[in-house]
N, C-alpha and C positions, 0 to 999 in steps of 0.2 A: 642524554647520557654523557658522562663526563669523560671516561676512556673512550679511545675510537674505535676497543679492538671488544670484544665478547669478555664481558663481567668477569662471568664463572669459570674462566678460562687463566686469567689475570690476577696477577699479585699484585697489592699497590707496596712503596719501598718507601722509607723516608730517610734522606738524606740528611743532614746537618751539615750548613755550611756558612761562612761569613758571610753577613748578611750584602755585602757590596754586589758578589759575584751570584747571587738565587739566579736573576735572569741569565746570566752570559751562559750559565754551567746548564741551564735549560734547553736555551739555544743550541749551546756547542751538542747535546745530549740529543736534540732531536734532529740537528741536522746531519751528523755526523756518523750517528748508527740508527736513525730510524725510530728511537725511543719518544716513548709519549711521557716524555719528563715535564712540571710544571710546578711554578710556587702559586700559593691559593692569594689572590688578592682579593679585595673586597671596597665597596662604593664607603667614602667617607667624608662625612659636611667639612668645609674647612672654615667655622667662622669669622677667622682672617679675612679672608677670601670670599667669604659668602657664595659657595662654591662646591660639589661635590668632586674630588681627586678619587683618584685609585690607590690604592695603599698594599703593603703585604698585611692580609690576616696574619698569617702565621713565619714572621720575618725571621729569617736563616732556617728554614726548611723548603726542602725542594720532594717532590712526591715525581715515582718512578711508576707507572702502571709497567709489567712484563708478566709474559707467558713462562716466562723462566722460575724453576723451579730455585729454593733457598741458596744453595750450594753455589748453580753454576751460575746466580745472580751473584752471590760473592766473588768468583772468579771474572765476571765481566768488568765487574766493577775494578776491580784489583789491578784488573788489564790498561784502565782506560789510560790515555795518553795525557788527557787536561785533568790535572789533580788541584788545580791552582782554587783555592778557594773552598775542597772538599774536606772538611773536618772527620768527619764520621758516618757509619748508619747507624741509626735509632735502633735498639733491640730491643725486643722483649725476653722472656728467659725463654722461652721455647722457638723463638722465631724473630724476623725480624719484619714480614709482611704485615700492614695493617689486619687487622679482625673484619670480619664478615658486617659486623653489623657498625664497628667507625665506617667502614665502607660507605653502607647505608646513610649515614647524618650525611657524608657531603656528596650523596646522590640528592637527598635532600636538600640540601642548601645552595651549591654551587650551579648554574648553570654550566653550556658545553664550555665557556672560555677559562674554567673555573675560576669564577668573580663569582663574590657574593654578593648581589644587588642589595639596594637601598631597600628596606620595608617603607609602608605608608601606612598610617594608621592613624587612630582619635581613642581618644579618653572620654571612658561611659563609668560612670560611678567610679570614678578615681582607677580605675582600671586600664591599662591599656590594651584597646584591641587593633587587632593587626587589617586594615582592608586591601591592601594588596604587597604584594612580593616573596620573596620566600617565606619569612615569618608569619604567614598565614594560617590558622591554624596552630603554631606553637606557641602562642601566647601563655601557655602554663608552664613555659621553662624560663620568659625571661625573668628575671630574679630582680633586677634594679633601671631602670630608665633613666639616664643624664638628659633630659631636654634641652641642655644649654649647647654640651655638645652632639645633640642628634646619634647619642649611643643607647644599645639597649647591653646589658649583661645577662649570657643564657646561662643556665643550670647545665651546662656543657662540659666538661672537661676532656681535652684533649691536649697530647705532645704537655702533660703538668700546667695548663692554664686555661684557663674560662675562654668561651668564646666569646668575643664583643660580635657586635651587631650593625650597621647604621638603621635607623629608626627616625622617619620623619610624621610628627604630630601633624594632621590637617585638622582645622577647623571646623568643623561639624554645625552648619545654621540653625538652630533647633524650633 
């Protein structure tokens, strides 16, 4: 589980912020009032480097799990003491918590540190299938595979942009 607190209980919030300050404003967020604030990172090849780094998925946004209702999440937020770095929250026109079922994709995808681990997979009839990691199973959303740079592109849209992936080919002996 990705929140540490009960799902159905929990609004997720998404901030908008320079992308320098995602982690400081995390920090300051969870150690200071308790919040299970977090920016989504995710395992990525660095061919440079020949190397897997840790990257932001989703760079200048930061996600707020709270039991606080719309309103007095606004108010807390409006309270807080470190502004430095906080742009905005994301709205939708009715609201500004994530949807029940965005929820769900990064139950699905992220493990507890919210990192989206590396996929492992091989190529069967020009196809890519997933054999282990989260992309297990969702092999009908990814849409394009970069082999050069070990990304896959899903049929995802979330925050206006596709999800990337990391995606490493193994060799399959036949």
């Amino acid at each position: 589980m990705i929140c540490t607190k009960n799902l159905k209980k929990l609004n997720w919030y998404v901030l908008f912020v320079l992308t320098p300050y995602e982690d400081s404003l995390c920090s300051y967020l969870n150690q200071r009032y308790g919040a299970d604030a977090f920016s989504v990172k995710m395992e990525n090849y660095r061919k440079d480097k020949k190397c897997i780094e840790i990257k932001s998925a989703f760079p200048g946004y930061v996600f707020v799990c709270s039991p606080l209702p719309q309103d007095a999440f606004n108010d807390w937020l409006f309270s807080l003491e470190f502004k430095k770095g906080l742009i905005k929250q994301l709205c939708y026109k009715e609201t500004t918590a994530l949807r029940a079922e965005e929820i769900r994709v990064f139950e699905q995808f992220l493990d507890k540190d919210h990192l989206f681990r590396m996929s492992y997979g091989h190529l069967e009839n020009h196809r890519l299938v997933i054999d282990q990691g989260p992309l297990k199973g969702f092999e009908d959303y990814i849409t394009k595979y970069d082999k050069r740079n070990r990304l896959a592109v899903l049929d995802l849209f979330f925050l206006d942009q596709k999800w990337t992936a990391g995606v490493t080919l193994i060799e399959k002996d036949e």
